[in-house]
N, C-alpha and C positions, 0 to 999 in steps of 0.2 A: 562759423569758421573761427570767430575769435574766440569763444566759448571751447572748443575742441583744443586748438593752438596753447591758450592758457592751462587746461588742465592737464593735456601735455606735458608742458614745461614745468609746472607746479609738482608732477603724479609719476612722470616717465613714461615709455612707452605702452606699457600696462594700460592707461587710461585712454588710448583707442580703440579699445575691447570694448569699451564701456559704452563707445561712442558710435559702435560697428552698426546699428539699424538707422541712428540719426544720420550718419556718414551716406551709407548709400541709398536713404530715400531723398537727402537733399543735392547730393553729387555724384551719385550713381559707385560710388566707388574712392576706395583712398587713392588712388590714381588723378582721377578727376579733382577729390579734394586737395591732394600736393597742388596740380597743377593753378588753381584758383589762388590757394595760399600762396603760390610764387607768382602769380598773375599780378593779386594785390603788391607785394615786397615790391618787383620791379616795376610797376607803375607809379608808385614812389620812389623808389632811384631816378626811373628816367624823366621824371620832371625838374626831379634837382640838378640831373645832368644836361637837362636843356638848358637850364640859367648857367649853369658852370660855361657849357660850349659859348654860350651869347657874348662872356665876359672872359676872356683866353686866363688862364692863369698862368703863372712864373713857374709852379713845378705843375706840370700837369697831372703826375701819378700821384703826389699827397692830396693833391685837391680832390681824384677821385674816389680814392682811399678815402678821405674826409667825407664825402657826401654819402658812401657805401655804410661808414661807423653810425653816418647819422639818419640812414634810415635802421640800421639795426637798433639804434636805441629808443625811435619810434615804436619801432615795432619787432620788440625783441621778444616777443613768443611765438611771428610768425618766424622770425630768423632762426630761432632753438628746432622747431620743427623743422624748417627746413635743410638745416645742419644736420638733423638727425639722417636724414632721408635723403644726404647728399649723392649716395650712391645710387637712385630710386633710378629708373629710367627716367620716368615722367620728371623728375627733377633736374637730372645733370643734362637733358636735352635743353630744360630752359635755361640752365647755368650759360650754356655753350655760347647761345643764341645769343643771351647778356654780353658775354665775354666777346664775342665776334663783331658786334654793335659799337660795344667801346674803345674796341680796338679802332675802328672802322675810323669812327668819330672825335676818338682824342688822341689816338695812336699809346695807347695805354694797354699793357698787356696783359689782362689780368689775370694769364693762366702761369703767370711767371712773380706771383707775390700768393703768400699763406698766411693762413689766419697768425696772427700772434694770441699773448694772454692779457686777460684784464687788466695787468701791471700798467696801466694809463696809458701802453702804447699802442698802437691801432691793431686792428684784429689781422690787418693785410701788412706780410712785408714785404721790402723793395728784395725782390730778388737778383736786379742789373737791369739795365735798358732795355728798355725796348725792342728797341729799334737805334740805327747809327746816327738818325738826323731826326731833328727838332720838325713837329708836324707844323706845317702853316696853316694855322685853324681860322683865318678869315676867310685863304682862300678854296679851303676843301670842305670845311666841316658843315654839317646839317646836322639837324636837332639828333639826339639819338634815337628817339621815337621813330622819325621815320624811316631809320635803318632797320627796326622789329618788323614794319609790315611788307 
């Protein structure tokens, strides 16, 4: 997956072709492999977001803007891919699911902030509130995790 992901990012879309017999003898399909590559991305969001939710923070939306920048810099050839293929089914179903989870969980909306540029400011920006009132995260919130299953 990381092997595909990288030469992806490194080659463009072109270097899928390349990848088209390994692709579907190990994931039956680039369907299956988006969804694996977004599988891995957001299981690293959703643990940094479990620490985030344990310890409330002051702005809720930079913090998870912050934790989002910082699994893309981990793993920013699964993120390039996944960008690419934002419009994939199999993709923007897992986006939703992400988005609906975090909302749930920190009252954060993230279908209302867009990527920004590299220019060192976050890839997501504040598009306006949320919502009208401040979540009470001691007394609602559970891990995000358990809002995916």
């Amino acid at each position: 997956m990381h092997d595909v992901a990288g030469d992806f990012a490194r080659n463009g879309p072109g270097a899928l072709a390349e990848w088209r017999s390994a692709i579907e003898t190990e994931f039956g399909g680039l369907d299956d492999l988006l969804r694996d590559v977004q599988r891995r991305f957001h299981t690293t969001a959703e643990a940094r977001l479990d620490a985030l939710i344990e310890a409330p923070p002051a702005d809720p939306e930079a913090s998870v803007v912050a934790v989002l920048d910082e699994v893309a810099e981990i793993h920013p050839d699964l993120k390039r891919l996944l960008d690419a293929y934002a419009d994939h089914p199999a993709v923007a179903e897992g986006t939703a699911r992400l988005h609906r989870a975090v909302r749930a969980a920190t009252g954060v909306d993230l279908t209302r902030t867009r990527n920004r540029t590299q220019s060192g400011r976050s890839r997501y920006e504040e598009k306006g509130p949320s919502h009208d009132r401040k979540p009470a995260y001691r007394a609602r919130l559970r891990p995000v995790r358990a809002w995916l299953h």
